[in-house]
N, C-alpha and C positions, 0 to 999 in steps of 0.2 A: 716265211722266215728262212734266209739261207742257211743250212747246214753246219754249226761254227766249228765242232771239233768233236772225237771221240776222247771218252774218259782212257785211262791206262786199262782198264778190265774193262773190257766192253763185250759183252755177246752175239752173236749173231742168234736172233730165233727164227725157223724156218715153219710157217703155218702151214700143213693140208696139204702139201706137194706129194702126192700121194698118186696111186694109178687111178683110181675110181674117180679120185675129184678133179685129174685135171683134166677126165673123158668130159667133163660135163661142159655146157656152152660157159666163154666168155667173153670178157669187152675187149681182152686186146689178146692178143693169139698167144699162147699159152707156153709156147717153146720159149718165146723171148724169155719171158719170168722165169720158167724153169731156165733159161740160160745163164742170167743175172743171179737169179740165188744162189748155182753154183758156183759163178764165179766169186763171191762173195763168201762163201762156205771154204774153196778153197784159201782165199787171201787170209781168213778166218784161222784157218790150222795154219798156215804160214807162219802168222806170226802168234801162234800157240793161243791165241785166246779160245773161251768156249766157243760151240756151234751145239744149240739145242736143235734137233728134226720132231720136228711134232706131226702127229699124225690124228683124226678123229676115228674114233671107233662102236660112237652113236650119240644120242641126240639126247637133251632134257627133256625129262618126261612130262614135263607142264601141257596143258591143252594150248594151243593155240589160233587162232582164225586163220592161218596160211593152211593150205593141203602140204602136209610134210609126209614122204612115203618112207619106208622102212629102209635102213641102208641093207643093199645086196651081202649074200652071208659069204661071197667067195672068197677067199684067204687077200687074194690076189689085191683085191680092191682095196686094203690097206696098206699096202706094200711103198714105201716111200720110192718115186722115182730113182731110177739108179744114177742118174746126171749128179746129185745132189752128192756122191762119192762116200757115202756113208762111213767115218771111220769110226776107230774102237775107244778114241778117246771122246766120242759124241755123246753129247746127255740125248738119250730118246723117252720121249714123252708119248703117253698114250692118253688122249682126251674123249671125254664125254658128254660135253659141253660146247658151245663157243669157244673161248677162252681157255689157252695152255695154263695156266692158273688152277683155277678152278678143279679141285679134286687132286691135283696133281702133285709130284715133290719138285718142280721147276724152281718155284721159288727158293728153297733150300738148297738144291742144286748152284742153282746162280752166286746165293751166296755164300756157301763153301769155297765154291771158287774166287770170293770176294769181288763179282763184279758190280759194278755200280752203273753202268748203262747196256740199256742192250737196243741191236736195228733187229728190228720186226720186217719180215717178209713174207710174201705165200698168196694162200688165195682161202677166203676172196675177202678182198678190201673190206667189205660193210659188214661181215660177221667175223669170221676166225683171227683178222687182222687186228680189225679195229676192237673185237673185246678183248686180245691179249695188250695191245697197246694201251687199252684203260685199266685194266689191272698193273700191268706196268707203272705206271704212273701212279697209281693208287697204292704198287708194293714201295715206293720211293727212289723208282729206278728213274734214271735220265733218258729218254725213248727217243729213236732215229725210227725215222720210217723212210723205208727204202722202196721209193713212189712208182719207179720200173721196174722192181723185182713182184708186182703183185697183182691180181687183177680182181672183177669181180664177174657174176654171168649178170652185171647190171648199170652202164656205162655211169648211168645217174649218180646210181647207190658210190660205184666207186668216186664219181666227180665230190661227190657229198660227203665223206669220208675224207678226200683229198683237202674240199677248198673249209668245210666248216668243223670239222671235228681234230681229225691231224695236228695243226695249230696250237688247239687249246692241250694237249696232249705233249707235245716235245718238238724236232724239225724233223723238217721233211729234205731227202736229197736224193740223187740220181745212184743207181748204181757205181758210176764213175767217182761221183764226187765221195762217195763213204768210201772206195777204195783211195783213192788221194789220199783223206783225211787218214786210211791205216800207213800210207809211207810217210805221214808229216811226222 
């Protein structure tokens, strides 16, 4: 479905752009995304709408059947990319979970600010993306997913996020095309 419009409040949420997570393998080279997010973060404060940076800082503690290792304890490995221009009027979100949601005041946040949609970007497509995008839509927001600003370390997982979940969820557009829709 093409991209039709941003609401008046619309948010940008930035998933996991983080130093630790963007060390790790992914499907498409890692600067572009962090390039696009930026630019988008920037267009974002331009025209004063929020920009949440989200970052994770460990894992659910459910048992699982994947081998999940401990995140590294160095400061540093949380540290949001500096690309992303971090300013003071930013919600920063600290997650423990998939999903900027979950545990967090994001949602509160967002709607203090009264916004009613937000574009989701980060990494990686098939976890941190795609569960804040279901909560999203779950909290009654209107969801853009910004398809070049994200990746995942799993071409599949993101193509499967991209072609069947995305969709059922809100539209999908290019980085370009969400920056158009904020000069429309």
């Amino acid at each position: 479905m093409p991209l039709t419009s941003l609401d008046p409040v619309t948010a940008l949420v930035v998933v996991d752009l983080q130093r630790g997570v963007i060390g790790l393998p992914t499907a498409h080279p890692v600067q572009e995304v962090i390039a696009n997010a930026a630019a988008l973060a920037d267009a974002f404060r331009g025209r004063k709408l929020p920009v949440a940076l989200v970052n994770v800082a460990g894992r659910a503690p459910g048992r699982t059947e994947a081998r999940v290792s401990a995140l590294p304890a160095a400061p540093e490995w949380f540290e949001l990319v500096p690309e992303l221009g971090r300013d003071p009027g930013d919600i920063l979100v600290t997650k423990y979970t998939w999903g900027a949601f979950h545990g967090t005041p994001l949602d509160l946040q967002l709607r203090r600010r009264h916004v009613t949609q937000v574009v989701v970007c980060g990494i990686s497509t098939s976890a941190g993306v795609e569960t804040t995008a279901r909560a999203a839509y779950e909290h009654g927001y209107n969801v853009t997913l910004a398809v070049d600003a994200m990746t995942d370390s799993s071409m599949d997982a993101h193509r499967n996020s991209l072609e069947r979940i995305f969709p059922r969820l809100g539209e999908t557009g290019t980085t370009a095309e969400v920056l158009a829709r904020l000069r429309a």
